[in-house]
C-alpha positions as CSV (number, residue, x, y, z in Angstrom):
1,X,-2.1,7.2,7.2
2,X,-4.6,10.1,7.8
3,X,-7.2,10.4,10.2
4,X,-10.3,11.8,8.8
5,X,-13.5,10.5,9.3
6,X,-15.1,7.4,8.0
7,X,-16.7,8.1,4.6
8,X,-18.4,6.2,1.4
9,X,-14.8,6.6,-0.7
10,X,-13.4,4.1,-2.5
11,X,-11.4,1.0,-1.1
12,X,-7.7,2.7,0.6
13,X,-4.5,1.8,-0.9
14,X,-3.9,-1.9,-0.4
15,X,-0.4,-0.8,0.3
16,X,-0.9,0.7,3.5
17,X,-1.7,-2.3,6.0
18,X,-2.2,-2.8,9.9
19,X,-2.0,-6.1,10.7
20,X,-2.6,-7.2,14.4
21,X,-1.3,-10.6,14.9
22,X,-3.4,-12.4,17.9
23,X,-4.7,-15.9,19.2
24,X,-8.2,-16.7,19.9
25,X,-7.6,-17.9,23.3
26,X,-5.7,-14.8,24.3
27,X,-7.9,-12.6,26.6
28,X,-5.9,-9.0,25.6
29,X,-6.2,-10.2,21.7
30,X,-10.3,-10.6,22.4
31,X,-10.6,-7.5,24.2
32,X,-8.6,-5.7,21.6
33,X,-10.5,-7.1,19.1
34,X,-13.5,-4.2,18.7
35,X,-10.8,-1.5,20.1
36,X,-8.9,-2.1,16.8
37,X,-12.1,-2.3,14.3
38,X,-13.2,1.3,16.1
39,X,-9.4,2.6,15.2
40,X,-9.7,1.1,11.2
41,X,-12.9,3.4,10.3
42,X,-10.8,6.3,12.0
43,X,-7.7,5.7,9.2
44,X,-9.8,5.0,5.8
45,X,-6.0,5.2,3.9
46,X,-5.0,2.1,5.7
47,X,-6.2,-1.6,5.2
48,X,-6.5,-3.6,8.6
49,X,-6.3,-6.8,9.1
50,X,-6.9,-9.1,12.1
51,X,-4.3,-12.6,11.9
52,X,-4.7,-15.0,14.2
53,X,-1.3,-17.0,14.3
54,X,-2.9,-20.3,15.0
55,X,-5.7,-20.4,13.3
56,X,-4.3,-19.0,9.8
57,X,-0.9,-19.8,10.5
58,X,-0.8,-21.0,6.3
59,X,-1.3,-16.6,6.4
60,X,1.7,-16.2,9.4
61,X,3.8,-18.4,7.7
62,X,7.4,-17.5,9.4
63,X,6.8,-14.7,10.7
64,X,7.9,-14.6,14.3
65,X,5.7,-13.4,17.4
66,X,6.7,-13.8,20.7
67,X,3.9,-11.4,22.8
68,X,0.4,-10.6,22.0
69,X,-1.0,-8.2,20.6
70,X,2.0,-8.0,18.2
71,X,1.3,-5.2,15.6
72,X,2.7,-4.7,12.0
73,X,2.4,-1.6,10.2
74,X,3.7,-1.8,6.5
75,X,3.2,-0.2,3.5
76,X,5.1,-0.2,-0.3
77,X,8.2,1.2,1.4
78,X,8.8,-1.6,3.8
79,X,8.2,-2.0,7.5
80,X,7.2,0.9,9.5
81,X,7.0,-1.1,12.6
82,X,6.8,-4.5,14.1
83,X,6.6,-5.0,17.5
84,X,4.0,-5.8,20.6
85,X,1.7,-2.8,21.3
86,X,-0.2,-2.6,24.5
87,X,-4.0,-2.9,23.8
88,X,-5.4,0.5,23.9
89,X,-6.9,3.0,21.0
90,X,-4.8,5.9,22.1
91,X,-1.7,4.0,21.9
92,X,-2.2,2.6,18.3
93,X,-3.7,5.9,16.9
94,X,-0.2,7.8,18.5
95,X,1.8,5.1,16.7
96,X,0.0,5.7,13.3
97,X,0.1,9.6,13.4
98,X,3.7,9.5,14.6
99,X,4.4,7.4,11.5
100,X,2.9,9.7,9.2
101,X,5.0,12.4,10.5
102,X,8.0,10.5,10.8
103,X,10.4,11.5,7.8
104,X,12.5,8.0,8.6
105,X,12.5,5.6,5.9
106,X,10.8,2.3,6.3
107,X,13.3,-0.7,6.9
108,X,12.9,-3.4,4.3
109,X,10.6,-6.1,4.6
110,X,12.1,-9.5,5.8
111,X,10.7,-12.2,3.4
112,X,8.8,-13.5,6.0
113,X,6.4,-10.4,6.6
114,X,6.7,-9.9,2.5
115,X,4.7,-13.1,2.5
116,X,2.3,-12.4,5.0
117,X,1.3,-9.3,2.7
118,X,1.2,-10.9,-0.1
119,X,-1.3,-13.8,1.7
120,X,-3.2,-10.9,2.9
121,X,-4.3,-9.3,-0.2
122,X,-5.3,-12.8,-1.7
123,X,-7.2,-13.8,1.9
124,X,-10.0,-10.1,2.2
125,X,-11.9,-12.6,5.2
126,X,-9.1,-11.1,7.4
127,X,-9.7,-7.7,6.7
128,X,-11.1,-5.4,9.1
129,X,-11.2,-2.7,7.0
130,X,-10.9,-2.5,2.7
């Protein structure tokens, strides 16, 4: 999940995603919106995705979230975390660095989010970043 500036490579490793999981009419979710595009071209080895849980809900499938913006961070491993995140560039870009230092395994995926990746790769409309 390196930073390094945004550059003409080729597409990251569909592995590595950052899914933020909104709803249109959510204020936070909107505002957030351009926050998180900004932090994708900052981390070209990740794929980002923006989900809203209404509106593609055949993407969502079970996956549960209770409190927006909820964030997933995955990659082939398993989940690297799952969870609200409050809405602000600093906080997400802490999160990803401290992942990629973090020598703790990823827990596996529930079925649920294993779906919801595997949606994702089929569904690149929702991709912020590729």
């Amino acid at each position: 999940m390196s930073q390094s500036p945004s550059t003409d490579t080729a597409a990251p490793d569909p592995e590595h995603w950052v899914i933020c999981l909104c709803a249109d009419w959510c204020d936070l979710c909107q505002g957030y919106k351009d926050v998180f595009a900004q932090i994708a071209t900052r981390y070209p080895a990740c794929r980002f995705a923006w989900v809203d849980i209404e509106d593609q809900a055949d993407l969502v499938g079970d996956v549960d979230v209770e409190t927006f913006p909820t964030v997933l961070i995955a990659d082939a491993a398993g989940t690297r975390f799952f969870g609200p995140l409050t809405p602000h560039a600093q906080t997400l870009s802490r999160l990803l660095d401290s992942l990629e230092r973090s020598s703790l395994r990823a827990a596996p995926h529930l079925p649920a989010v294993q779906q919801l990746l595997q949606a994702l790769r089929a569904a690149p409309a929702h991709w912020v970043s590729a």
